[in-house]
Z-matrix of the N, CA and C atoms (Angstrom, degrees):
N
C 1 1.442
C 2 1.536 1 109.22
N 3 1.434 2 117.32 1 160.73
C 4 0.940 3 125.21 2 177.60
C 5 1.682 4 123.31 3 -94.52
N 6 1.553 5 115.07 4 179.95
C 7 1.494 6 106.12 5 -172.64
C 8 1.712 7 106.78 6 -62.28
N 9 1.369 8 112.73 7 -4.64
C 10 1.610 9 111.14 8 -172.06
C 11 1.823 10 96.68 9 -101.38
N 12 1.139 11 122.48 10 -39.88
C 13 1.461 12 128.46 11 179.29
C 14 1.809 13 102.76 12 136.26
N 15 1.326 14 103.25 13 -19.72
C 16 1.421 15 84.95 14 171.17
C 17 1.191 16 134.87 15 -52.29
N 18 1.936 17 114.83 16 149.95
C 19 1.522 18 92.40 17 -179.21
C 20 1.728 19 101.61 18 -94.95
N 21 1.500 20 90.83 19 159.82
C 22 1.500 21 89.74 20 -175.87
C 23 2.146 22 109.26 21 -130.57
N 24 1.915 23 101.87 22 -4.34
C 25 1.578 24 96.74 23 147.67
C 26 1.411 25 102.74 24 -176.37
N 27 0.835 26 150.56 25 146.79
C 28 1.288 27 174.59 26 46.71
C 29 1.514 28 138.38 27 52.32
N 30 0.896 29 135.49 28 122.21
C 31 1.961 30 138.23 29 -170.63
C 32 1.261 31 88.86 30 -124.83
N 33 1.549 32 118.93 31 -178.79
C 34 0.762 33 167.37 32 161.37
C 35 1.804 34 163.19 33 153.80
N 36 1.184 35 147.91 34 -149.98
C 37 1.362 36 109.06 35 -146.47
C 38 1.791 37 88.97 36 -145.51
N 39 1.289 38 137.71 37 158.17
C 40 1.559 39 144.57 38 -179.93
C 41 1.268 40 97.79 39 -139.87
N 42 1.282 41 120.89 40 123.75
C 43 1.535 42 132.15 41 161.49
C 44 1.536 43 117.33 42 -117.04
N 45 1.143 44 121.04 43 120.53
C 46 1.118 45 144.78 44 177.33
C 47 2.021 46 117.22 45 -62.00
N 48 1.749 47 87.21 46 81.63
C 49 2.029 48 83.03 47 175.09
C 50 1.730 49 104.28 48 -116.98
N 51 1.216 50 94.69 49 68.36
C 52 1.465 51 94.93 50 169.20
C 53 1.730 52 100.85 51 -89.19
N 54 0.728 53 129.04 52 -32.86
C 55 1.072 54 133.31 53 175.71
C 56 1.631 55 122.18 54 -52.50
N 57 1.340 56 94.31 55 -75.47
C 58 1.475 57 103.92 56 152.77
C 59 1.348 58 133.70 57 -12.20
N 60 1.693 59 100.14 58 -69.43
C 61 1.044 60 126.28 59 178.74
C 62 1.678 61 130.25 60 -55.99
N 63 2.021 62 103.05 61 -46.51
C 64 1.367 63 95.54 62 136.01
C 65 1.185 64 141.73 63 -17.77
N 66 1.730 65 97.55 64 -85.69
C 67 1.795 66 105.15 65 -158.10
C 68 1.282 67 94.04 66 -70.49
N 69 1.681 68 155.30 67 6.53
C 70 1.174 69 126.58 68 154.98
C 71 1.171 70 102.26 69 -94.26
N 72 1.368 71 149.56 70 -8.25
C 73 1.576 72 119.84 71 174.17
C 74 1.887 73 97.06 72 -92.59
N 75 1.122 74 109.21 73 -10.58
C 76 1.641 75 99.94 74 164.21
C 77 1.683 76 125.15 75 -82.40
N 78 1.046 77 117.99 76 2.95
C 79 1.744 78 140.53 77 -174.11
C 80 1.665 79 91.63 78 -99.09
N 81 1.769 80 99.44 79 -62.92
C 82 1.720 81 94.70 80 175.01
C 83 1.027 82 123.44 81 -44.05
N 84 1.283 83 135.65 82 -24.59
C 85 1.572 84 153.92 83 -158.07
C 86 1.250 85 99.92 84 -77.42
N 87 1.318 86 103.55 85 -73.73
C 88 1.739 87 127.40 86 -158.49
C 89 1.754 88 94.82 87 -52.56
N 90 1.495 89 121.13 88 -48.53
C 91 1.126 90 131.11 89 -118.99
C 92 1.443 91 84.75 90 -111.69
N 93 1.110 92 147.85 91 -48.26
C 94 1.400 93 151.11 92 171.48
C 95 1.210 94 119.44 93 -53.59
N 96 1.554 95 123.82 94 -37.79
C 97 0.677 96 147.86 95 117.19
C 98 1.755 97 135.82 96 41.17
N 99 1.731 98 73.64 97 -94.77
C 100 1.490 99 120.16 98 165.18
C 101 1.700 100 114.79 99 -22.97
N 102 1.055 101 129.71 100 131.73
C 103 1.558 102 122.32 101 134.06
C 104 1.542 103 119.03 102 -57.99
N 105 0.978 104 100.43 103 -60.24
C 106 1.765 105 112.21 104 -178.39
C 107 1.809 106 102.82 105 -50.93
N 108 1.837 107 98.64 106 136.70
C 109 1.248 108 107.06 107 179.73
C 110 1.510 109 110.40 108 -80.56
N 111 1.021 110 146.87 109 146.49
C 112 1.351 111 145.96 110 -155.90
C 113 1.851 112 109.80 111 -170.15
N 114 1.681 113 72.65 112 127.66
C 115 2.211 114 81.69 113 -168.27
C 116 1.543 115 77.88 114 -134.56
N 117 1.261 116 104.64 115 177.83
C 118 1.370 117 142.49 116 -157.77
C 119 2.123 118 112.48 117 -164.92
N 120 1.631 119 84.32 118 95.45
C 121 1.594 120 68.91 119 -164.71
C 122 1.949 121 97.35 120 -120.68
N 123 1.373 122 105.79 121 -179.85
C 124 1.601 123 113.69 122 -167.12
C 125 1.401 124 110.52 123 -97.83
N 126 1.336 125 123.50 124 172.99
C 127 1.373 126 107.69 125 178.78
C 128 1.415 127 127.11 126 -63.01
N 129 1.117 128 112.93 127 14.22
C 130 2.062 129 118.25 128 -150.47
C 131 1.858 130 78.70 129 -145.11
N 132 1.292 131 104.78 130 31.64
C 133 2.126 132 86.30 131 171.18
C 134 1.310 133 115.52 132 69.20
N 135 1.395 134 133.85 133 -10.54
C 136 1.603 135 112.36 134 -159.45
C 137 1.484 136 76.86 135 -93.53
N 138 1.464 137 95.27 136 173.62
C 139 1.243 138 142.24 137 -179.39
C 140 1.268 139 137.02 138 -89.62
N 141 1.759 140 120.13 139 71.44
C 142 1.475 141 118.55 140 -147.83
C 143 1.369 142 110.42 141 -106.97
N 144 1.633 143 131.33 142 12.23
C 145 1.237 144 160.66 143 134.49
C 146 0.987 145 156.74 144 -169.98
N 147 1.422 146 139.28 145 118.78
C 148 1.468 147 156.58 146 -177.43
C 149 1.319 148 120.65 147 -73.39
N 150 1.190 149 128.30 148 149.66
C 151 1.597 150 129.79 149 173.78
C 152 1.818 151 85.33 150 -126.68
N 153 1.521 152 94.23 151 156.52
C 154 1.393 153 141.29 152 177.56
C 155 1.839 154 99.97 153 -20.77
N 156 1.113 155 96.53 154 -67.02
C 157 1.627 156 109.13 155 -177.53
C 158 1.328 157 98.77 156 -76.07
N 159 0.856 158 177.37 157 -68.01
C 160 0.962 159 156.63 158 -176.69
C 161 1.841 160 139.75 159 -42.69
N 162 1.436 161 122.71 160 -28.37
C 163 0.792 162 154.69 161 157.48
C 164 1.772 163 115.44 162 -72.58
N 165 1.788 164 109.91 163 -32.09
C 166 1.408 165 107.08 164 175.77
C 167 1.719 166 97.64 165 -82.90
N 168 1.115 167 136.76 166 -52.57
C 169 1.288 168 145.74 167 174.71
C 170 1.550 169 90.28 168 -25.78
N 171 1.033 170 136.97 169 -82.21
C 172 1.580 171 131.79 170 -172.06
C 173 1.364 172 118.72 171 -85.68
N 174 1.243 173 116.60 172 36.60
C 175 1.401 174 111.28 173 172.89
C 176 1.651 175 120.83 174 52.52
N 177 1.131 176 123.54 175 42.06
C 178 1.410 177 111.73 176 -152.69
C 179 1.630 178 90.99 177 -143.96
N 180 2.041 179 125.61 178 167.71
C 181 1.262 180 124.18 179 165.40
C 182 1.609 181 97.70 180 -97.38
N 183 1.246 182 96.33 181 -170.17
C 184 1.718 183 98.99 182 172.39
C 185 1.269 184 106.27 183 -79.93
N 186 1.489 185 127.14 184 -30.45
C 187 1.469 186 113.41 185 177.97
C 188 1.369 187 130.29 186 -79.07
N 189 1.830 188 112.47 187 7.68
C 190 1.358 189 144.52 188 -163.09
C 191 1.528 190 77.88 189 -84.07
N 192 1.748 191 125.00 190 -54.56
C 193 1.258 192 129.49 191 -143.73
C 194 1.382 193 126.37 192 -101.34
N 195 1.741 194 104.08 193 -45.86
C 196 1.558 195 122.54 194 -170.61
C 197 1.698 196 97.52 195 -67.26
N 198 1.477 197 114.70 196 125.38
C 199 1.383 198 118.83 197 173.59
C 200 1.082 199 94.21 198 114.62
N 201 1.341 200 153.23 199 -64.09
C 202 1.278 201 159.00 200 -175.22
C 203 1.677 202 103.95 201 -36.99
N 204 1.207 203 114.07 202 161.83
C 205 1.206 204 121.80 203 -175.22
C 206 2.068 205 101.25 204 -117.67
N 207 1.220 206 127.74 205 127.70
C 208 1.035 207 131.15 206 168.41
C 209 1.873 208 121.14 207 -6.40
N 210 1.142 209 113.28 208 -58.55
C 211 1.426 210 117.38 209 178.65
C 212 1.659 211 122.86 210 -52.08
N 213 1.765 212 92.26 211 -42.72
C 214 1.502 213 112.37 212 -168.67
C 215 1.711 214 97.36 213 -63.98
N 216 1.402 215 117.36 214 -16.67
C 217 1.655 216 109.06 215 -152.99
C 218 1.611 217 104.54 216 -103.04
N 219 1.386 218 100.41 217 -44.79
C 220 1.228 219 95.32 218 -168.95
C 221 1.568 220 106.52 219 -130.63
N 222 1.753 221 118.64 220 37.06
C 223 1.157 222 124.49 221 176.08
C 224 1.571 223 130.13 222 75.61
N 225 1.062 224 121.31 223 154.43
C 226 1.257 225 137.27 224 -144.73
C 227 1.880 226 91.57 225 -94.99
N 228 1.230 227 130.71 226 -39.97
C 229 1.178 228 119.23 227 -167.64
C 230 1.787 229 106.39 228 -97.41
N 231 1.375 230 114.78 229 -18.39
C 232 1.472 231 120.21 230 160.08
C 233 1.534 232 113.91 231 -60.12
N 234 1.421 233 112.89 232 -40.21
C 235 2.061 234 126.79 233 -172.83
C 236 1.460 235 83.41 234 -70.58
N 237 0.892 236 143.66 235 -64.01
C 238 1.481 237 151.95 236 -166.19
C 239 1.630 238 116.09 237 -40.06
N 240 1.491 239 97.98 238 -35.82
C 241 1.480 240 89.59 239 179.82
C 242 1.610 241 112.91 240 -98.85
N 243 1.443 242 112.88 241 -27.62
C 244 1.463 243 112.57 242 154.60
C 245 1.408 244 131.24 243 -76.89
N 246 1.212 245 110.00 244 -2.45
C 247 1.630 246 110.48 245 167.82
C 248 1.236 247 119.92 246 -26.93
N 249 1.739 248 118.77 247 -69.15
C 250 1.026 249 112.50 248 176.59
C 251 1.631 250 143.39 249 -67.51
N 252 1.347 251 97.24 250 -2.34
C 253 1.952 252 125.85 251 -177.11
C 254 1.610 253 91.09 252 -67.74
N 255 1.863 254 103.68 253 -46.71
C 256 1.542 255 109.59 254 -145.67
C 257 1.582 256 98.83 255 -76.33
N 258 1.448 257 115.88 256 -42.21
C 259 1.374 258 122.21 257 166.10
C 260 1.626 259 109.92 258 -50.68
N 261 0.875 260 136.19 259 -39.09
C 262 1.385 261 125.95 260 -153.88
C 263 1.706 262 94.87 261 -90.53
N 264 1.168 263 109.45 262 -31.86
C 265 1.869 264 128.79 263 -168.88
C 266 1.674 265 105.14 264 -58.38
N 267 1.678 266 97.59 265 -52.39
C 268 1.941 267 122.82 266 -176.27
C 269 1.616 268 96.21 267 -70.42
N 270 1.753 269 127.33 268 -43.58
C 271 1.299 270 90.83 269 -178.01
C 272 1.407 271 125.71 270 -91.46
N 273 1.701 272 136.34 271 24.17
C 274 1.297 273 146.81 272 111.54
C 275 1.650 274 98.33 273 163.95
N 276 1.222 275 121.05 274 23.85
C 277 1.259 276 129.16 275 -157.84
C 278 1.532 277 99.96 276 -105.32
N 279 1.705 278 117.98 277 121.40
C 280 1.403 279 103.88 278 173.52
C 281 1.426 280 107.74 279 -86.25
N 282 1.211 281 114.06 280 163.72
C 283 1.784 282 147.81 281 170.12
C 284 0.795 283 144.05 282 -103.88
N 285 1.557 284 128.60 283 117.94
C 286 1.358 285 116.78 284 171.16
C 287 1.707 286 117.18 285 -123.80
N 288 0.921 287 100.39 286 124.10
C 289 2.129 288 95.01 287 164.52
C 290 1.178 289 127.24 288 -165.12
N 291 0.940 290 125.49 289 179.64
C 292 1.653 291 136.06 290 -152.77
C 293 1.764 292 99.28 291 -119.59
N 294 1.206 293 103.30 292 122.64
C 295 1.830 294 101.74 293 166.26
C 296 1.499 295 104.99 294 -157.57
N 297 1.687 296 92.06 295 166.90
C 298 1.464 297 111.58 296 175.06
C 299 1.590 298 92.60 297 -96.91
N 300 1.539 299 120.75 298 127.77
C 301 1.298 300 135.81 299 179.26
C 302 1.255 301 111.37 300 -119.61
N 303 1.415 302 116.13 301 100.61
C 304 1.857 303 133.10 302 171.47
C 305 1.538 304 101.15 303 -57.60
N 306 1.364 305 115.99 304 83.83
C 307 1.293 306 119.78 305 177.42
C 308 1.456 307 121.24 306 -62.52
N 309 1.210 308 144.46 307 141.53
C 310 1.536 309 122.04 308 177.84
C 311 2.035 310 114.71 309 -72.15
N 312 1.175 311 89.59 310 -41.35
C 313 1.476 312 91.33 311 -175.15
C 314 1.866 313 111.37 312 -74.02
N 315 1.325 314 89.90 313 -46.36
C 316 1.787 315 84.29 314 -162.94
C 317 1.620 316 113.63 315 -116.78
N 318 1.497 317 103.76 316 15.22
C 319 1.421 318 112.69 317 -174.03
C 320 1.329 319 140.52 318 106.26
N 321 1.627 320 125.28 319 -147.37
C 322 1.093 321 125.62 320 169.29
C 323 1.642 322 107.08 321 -99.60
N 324 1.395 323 114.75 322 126.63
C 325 1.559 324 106.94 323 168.66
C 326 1.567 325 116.53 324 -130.40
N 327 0.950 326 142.86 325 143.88
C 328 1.524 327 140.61 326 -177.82
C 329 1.819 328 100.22 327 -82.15
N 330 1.499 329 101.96 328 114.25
C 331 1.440 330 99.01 329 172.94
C 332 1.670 331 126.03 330 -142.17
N 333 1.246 332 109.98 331 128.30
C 334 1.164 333 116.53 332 -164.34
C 335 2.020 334 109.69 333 -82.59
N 336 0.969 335 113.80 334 111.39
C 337 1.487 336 129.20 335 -179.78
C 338 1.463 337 126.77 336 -108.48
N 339 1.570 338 97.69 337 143.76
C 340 1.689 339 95.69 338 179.22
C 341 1.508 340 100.68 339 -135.96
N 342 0.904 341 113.11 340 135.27
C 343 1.283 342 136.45 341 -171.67
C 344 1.550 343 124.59 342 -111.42
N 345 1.435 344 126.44 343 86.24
C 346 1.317 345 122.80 344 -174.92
C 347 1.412 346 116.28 345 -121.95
N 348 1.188 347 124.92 346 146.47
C 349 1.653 348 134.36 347 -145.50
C 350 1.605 349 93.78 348 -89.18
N 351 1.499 350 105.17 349 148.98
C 352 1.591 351 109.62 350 158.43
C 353 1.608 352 114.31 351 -109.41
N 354 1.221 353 104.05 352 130.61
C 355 1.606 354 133.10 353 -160.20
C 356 1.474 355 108.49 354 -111.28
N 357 1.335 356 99.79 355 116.95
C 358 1.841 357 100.65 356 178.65
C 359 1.501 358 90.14 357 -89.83
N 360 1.416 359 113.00 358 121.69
C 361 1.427 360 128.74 359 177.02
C 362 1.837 361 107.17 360 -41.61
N 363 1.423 362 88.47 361 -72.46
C 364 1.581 363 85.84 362 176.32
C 365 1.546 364 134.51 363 -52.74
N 366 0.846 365 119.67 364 -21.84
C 367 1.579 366 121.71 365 -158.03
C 368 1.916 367 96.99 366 -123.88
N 369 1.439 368 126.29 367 -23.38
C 370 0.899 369 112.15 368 -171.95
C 371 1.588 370 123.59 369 83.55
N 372 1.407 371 123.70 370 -19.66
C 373 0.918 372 120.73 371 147.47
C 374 1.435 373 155.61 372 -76.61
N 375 1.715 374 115.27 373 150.03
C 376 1.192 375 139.34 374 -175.35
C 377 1.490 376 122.15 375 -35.60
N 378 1.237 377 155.43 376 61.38
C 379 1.381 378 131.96 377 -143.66
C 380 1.798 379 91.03 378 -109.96
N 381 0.686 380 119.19 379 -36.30
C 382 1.839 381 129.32 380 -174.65
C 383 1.087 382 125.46 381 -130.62
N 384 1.801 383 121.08 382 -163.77
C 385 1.089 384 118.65 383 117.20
C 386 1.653 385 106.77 384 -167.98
N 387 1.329 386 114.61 385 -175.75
C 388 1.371 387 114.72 386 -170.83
C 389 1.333 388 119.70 387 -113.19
N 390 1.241 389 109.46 388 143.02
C 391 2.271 390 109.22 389 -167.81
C 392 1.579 391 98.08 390 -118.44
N 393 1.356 392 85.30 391 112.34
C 394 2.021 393 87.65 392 163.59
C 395 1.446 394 110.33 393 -93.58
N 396 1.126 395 121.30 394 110.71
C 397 1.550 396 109.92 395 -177.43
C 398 1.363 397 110.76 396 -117.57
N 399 1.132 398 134.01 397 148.33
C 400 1.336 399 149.78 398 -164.19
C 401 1.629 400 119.15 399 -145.96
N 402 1.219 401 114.82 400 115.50
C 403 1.780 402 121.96 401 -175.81
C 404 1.464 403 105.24 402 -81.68
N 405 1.462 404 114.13 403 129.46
C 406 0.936 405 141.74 404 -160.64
C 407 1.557 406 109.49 405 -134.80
N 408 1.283 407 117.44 406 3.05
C 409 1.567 408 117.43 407 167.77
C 410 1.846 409 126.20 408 -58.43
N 411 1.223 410 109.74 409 -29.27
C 412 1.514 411 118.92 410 148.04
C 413 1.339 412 132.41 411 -41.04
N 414 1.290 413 101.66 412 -53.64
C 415 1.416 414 120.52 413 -166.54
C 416 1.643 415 106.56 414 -87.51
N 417 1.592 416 118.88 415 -38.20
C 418 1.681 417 123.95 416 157.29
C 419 1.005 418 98.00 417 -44.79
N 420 1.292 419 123.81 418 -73.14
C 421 1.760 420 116.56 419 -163.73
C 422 1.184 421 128.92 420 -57.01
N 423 1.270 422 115.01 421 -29.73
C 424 1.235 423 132.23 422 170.81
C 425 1.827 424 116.84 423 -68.33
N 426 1.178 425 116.34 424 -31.94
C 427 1.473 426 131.37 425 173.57
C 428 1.679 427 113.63 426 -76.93
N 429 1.829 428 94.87 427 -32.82
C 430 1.918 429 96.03 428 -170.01
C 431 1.483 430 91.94 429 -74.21
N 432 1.933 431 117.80 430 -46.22
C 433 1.425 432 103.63 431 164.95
C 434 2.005 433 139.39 432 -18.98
N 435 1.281 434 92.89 433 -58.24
C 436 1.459 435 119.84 434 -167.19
C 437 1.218 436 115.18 435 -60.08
N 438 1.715 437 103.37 436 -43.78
C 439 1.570 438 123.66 437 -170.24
C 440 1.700 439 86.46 438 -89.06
N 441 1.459 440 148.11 439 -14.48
C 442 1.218 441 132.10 440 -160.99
C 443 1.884 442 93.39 441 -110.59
N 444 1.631 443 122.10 442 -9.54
C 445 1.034 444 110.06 443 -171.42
C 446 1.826 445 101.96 444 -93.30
N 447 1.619 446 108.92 445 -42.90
C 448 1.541 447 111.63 446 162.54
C 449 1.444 448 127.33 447 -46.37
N 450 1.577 449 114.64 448 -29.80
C 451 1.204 450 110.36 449 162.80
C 452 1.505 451 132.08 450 -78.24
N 453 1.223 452 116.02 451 -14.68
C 454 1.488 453 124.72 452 135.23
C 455 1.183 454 148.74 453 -34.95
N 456 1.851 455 84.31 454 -64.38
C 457 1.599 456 99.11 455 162.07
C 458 1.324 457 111.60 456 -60.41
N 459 1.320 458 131.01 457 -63.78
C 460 1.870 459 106.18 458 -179.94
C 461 1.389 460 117.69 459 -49.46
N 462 1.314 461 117.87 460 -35.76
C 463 1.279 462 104.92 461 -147.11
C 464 1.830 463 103.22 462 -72.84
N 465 1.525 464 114.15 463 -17.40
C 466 1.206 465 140.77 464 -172.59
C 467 1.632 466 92.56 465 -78.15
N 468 1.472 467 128.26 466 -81.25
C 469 1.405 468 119.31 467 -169.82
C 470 1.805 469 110.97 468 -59.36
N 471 1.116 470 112.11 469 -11.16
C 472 1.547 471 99.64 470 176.46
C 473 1.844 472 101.46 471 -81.14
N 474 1.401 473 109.25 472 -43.57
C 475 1.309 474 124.78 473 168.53
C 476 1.671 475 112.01 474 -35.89
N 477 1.255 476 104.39 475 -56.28
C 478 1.666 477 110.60 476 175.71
C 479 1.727 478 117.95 477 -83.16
N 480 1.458 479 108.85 478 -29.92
C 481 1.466 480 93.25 479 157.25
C 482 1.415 481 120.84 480 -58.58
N 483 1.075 482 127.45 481 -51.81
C 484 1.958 483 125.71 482 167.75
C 485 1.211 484 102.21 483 -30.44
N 486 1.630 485 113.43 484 -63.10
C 487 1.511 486 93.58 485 -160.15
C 488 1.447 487 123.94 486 -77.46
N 489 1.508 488 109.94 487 -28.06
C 490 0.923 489 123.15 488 160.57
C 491 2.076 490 123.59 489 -27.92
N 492 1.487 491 101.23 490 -52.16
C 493 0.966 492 108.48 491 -178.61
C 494 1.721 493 105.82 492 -77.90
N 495 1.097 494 140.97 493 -49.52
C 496 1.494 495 135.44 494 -172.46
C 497 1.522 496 128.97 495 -42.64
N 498 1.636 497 85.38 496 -33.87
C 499 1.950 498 75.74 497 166.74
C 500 1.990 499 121.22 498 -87.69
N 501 1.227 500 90.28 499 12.96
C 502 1.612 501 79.23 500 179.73
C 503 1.265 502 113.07 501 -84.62
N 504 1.372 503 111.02 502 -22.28
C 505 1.951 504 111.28 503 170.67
C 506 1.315 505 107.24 504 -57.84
N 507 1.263 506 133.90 505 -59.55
C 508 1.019 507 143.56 506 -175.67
C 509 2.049 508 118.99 507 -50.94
N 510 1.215 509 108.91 508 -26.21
C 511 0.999 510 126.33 509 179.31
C 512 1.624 511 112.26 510 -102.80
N 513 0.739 512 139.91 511 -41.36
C 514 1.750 513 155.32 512 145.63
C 515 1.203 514 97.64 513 -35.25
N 516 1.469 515 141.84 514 -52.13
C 517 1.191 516 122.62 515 -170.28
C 518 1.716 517 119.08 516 -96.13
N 519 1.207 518 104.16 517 -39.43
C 520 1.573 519 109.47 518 147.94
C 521 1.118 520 122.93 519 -34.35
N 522 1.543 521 131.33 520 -48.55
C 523 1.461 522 120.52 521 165.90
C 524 1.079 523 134.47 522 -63.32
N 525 1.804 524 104.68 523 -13.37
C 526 1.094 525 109.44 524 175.78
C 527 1.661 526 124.03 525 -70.43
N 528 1.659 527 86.33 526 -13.81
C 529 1.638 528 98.10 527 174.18
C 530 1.439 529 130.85 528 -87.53
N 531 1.386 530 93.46 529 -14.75
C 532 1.469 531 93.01 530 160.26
C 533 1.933 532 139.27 531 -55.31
N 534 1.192 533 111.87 532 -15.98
C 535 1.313 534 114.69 533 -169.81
C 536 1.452 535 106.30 534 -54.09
N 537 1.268 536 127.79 535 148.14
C 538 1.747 537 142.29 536 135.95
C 539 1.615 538 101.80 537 -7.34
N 540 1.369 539 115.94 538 143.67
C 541 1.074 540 100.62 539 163.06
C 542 1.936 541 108.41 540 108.11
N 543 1.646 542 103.99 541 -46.81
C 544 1.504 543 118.58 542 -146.55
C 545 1.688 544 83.15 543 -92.37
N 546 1.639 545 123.58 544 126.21
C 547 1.594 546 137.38 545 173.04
C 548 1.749 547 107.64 546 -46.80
N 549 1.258 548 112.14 547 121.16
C 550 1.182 549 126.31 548 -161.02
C 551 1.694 550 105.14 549 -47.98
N 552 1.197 551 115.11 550 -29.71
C 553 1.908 552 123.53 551 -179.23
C 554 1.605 553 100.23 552 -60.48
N 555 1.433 554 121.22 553 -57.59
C 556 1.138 555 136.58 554 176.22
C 557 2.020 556 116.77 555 -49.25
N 558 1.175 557 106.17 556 -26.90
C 559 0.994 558 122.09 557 -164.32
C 560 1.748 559 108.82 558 -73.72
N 561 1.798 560 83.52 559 -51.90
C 562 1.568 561 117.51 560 -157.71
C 563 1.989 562 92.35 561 -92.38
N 564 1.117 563 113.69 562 12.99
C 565 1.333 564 125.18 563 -179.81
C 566 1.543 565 105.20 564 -99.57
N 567 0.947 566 87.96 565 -50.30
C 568 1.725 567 126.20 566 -168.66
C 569 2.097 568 98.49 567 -54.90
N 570 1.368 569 91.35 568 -67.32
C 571 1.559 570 95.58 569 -175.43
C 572 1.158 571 119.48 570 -69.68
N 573 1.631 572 129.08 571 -31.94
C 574 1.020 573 130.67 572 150.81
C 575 2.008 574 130.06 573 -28.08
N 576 1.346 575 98.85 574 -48.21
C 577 1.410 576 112.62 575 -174.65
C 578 1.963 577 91.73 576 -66.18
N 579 1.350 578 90.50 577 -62.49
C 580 1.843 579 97.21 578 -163.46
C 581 1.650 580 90.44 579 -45.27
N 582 1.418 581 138.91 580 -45.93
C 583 1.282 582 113.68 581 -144.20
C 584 1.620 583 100.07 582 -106.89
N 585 1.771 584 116.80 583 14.60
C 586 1.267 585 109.45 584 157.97
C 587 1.410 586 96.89 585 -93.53
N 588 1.144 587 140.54 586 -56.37
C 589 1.353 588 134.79 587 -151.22
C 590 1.641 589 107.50 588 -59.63
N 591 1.869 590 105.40 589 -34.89
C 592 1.586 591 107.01 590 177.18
C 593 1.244 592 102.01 591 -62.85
N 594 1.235 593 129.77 592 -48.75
C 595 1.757 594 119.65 593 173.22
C 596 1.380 595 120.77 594 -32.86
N 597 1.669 596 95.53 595 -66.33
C 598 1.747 597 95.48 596 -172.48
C 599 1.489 598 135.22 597 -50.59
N 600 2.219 599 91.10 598 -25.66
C 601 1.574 600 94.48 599 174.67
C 602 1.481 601 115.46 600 -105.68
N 603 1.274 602 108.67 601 10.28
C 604 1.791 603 116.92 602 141.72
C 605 1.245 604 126.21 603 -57.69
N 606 1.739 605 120.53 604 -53.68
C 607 1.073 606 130.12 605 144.18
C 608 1.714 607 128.67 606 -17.12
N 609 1.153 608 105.82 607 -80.38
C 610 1.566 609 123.85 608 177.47
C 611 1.709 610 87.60 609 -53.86
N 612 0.988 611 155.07 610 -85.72
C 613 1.502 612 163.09 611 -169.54
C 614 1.511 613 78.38 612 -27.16
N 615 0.807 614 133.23 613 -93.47
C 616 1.989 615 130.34 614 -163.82
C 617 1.233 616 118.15 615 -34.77
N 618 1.513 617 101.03 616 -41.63
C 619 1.931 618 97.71 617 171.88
C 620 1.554 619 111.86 618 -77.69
N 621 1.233 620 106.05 619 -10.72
C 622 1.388 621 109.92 620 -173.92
C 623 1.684 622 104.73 621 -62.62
N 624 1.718 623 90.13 622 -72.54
C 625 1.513 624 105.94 623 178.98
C 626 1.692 625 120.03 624 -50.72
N 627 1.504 626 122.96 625 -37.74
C 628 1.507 627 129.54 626 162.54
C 629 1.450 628 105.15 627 -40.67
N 630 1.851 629 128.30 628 -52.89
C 631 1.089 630 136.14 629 -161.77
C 632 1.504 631 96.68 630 -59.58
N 633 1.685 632 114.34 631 -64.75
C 634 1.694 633 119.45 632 -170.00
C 635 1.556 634 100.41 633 -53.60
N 636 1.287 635 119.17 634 -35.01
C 637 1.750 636 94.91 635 -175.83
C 638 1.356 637 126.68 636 -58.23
């Protein structure tokens, strides 16, 4: 500039980020990609990148998200239950756990998250960190199934041990009627009982074996 402030010439400088520029639209690639939901956030919660899945999960673009601070995105009572993940994440500690997350937009979902810190090599400090998260509400349901069909299953073979056991009184003492001696009506009373009760726990034996298949 001149003694008045005008300018009167100008420099300046060209740096070469083709490179750069690459390996981030090749990161976009990989990462969009992805199944796995994947953020990239700052030390203060915001939101300094999203991949593909992650952004479809909430209905949202990346510019819906990046800048935003955690609460704003996916609600105040979802931040609430990772609060303490996010604290533990910022003071350089990675994370892992499993929750049901009251999403604001799309609900409650069961999601399994990992949480690992971003580390400025030099300095040792905290600047971020990154969340792989993965929905796992399929796979809960599918487990509460599993655990609700085994509880069946016992409750069924303890069910058939009882019955199992009830006709043997009945049969134990009937034999007792068998001896020499015992009036042939009594006798023919007698075998009758043993060869219903052997039925019934023939029976139970079939549901048994149906059950093991």
């Amino acid at each position: 500039r001149d003694d008045d402030g005008r300018v009167v010439r100008w420099c300046g400088t060209s740096t070469d980020i083709d490179a750069q520029k690459r390996a981030h639209e090749e990161l976009r690639l990989v990462t969009d990609n992805a199944e796995v939901l994947l953020a990239h956030c700052d030390a203060k919660a915001h939101y300094v990148f999203v991949n593909r899945a992650y952004t479809r999960r909430f209905h949202l673009t990346p510019q819906d998200v990046v800048g935003k601070s955690l609460p704003e995105v996916i609600g105040i009572a979802a931040y609430e239950r990772i609060e303490p993940y996010v604290k533990r994440v910022l003071s350089g500690e990675p994370v892992n756990f499993e929750l049901a997350l009251p999403y604001e937009q799309i609900g409650t979902h069961y999601m399994y998250c990992r949480y690992v810190p971003d580390i400025v090599a030099s300095s040792g400090q905290v600047r971020g960190f990154v969340a792989a998260l993965t929905g796992i509400s399929e796979r809960r349901a599918l487990e509460e199934q599993l655990r609700e069909a085994d509880q069946r299953k016992h409750e069924f073979l303890a069910l058939l041990a009882h019955e199992l056991r009830n006709p043997l009184a009945p049969i134990r003492y009937a034999t007792g009627l068998l001896k020499p001696g015992v009036p042939e009506e009594i006798s023919t009373a007698a075998r009758d009982v043993i060869e219903r009760q052997v039925g019934h726990m023939a029976r139970l034996l079939d549901d048994l074996l149906d059950v093991s298949r």
